[in-house]
C-alpha positions as CSV (number, residue, x, y, z in Angstrom):
1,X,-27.6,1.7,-38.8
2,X,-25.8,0.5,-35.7
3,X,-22.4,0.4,-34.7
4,X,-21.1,-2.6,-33.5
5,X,-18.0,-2.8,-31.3
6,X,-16.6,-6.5,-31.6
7,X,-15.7,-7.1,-27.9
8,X,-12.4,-8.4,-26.8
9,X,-13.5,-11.7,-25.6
10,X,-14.8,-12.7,-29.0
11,X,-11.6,-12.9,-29.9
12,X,-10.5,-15.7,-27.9
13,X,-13.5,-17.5,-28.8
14,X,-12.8,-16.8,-32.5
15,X,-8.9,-18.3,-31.3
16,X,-11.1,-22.0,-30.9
17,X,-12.9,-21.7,-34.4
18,X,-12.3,-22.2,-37.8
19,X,-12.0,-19.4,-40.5
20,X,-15.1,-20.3,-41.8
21,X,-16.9,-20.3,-38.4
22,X,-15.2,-16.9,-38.0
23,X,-16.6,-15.7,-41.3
24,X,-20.1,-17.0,-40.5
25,X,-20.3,-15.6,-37.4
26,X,-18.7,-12.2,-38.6
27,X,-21.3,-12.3,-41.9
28,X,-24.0,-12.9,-39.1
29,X,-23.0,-9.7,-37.0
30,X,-23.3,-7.5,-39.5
31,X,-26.9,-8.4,-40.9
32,X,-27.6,-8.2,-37.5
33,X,-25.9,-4.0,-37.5
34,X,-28.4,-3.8,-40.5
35,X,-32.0,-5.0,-38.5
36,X,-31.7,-8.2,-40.6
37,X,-32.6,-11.9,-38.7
38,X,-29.5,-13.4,-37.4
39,X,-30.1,-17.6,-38.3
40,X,-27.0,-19.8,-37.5
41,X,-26.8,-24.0,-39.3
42,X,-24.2,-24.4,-37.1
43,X,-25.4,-24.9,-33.2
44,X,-22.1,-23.9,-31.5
45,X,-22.3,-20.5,-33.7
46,X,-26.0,-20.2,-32.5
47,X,-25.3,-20.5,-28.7
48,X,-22.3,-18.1,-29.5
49,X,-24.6,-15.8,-30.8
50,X,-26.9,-15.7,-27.8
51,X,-24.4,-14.7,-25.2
52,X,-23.2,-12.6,-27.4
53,X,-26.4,-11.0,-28.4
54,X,-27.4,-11.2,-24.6
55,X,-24.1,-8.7,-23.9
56,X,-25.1,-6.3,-27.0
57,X,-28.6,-5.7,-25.3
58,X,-27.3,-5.4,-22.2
59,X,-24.8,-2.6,-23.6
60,X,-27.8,-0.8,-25.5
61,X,-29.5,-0.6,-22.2
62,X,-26.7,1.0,-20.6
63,X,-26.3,3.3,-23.3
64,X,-29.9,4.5,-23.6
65,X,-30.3,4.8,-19.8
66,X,-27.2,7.2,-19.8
67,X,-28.4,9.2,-23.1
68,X,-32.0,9.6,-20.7
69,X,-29.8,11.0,-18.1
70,X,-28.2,13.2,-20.0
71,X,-31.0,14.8,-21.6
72,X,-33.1,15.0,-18.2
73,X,-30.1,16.9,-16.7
74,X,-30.0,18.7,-20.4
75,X,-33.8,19.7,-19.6
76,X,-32.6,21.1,-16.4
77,X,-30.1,23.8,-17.7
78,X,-26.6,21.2,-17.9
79,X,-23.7,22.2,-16.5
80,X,-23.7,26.1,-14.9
81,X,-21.4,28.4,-17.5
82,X,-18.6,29.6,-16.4
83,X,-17.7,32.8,-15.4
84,X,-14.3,35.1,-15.9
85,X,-16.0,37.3,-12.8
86,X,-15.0,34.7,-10.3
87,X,-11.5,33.3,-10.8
88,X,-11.6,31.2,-7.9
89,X,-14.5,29.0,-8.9
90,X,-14.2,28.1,-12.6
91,X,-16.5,25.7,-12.4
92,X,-18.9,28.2,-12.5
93,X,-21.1,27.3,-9.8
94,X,-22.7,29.7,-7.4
95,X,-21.3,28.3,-4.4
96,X,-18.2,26.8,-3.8
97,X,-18.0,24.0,-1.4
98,X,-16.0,25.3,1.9
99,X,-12.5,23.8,2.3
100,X,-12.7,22.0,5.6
101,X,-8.9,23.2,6.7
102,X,-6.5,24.5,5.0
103,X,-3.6,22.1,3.4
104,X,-0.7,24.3,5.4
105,X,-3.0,23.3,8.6
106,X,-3.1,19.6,7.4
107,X,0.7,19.0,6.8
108,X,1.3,21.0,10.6
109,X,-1.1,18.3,12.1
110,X,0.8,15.6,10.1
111,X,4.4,17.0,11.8
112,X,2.4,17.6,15.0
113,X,1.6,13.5,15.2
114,X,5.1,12.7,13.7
115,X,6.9,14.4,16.5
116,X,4.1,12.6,19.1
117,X,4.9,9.2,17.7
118,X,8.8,10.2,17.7
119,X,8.3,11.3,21.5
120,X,6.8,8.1,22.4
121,X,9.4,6.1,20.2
122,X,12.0,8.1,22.2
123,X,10.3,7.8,25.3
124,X,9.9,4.5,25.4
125,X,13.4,3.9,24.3
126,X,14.6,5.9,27.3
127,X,11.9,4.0,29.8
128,X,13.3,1.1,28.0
129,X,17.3,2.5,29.4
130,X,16.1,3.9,33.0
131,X,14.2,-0.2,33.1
132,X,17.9,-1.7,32.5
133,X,19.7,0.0,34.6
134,X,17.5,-0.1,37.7
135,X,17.8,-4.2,36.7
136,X,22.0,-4.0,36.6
137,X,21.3,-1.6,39.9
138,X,19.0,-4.4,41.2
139,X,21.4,-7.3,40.3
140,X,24.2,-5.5,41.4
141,X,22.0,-4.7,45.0
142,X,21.4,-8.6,45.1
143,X,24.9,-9.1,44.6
144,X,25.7,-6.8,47.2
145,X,23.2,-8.6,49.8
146,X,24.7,-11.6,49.2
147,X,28.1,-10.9,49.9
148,X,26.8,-8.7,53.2
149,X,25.1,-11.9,54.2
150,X,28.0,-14.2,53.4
151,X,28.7,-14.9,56.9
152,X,25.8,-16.3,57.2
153,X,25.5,-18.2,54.0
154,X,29.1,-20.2,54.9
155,X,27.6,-20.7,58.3
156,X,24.6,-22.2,56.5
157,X,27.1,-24.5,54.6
158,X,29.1,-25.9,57.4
């Protein structure tokens, strides 16, 4: 006997048909769940059927390709035991895959960059400050070259 899982999309297929569609198709799952033939009268049942079929066979594939997986790794010994002599690896394994750093390491690296980037924001900020005032200095120097040079620039205008 199979099981049959009615999938979700059916349903919004059943949405577009009649009840008596539905119960046709329905009837025909389940002589299908029993080996039987599955024969549709009505031709939009029967190409129903063959996508839907096509999805069922599909999913048994699936399901018989994991089951052979299982038992070849079932062959094989399965999953280790685990052991109460070595609290640190419960997953019973022999070896224990080495942590590359330690998490307190990690999250002092993390701060180490925040502070960098926090530098460089601040740094940059203060580049930003030193850049403006040597520009007021600089305007201010103009300014100060201009009126030096005034005598000349009123000369230059008469």
């Amino acid at each position: 006997m199979k099981t049959v899982i009615i999938l979700e999309s059916l349903f919004d297929t059943f949405e577009d048909l009649t009840k008596e569609q539905v119960g046709e198709f329905v009837l025909q799952l389940n002589r299908w769940r029993k080996g039987e033939d599955v024969k549709f009268d009505d031709p939009l049942l029967q190409g129903l059927w063959f996508g839907v079929k096509f999805q069922y066979e599909e999913m048994r594939l699936k399901y018989e390709s994991k089951c052979e997986t299982n038992k070849e790794n079932g062959k094989k010994g399965g999953r280790p035991k685990k052991t109460e002599e070595n609290p640190k690896n419960p997953n019973g394994l022999s070896i224990t895959q080495p942590n590359p750093k330690n998490l307190k390491e990690k999250e002092k690296e993390k701060e180490k960059e925040k502070e960098k980037e926090n530098m460089s924001l601040s740094m940059s900020q203060e580049l930003k400050w030193q850049w403006e005032e040597k520009q007021e200095k600089k305007e201010l120097t103009d300014m100060n070259v201009l009126l030096d040079n005034s005598h000349l620039l009123n000369e230059y205008i008469k």
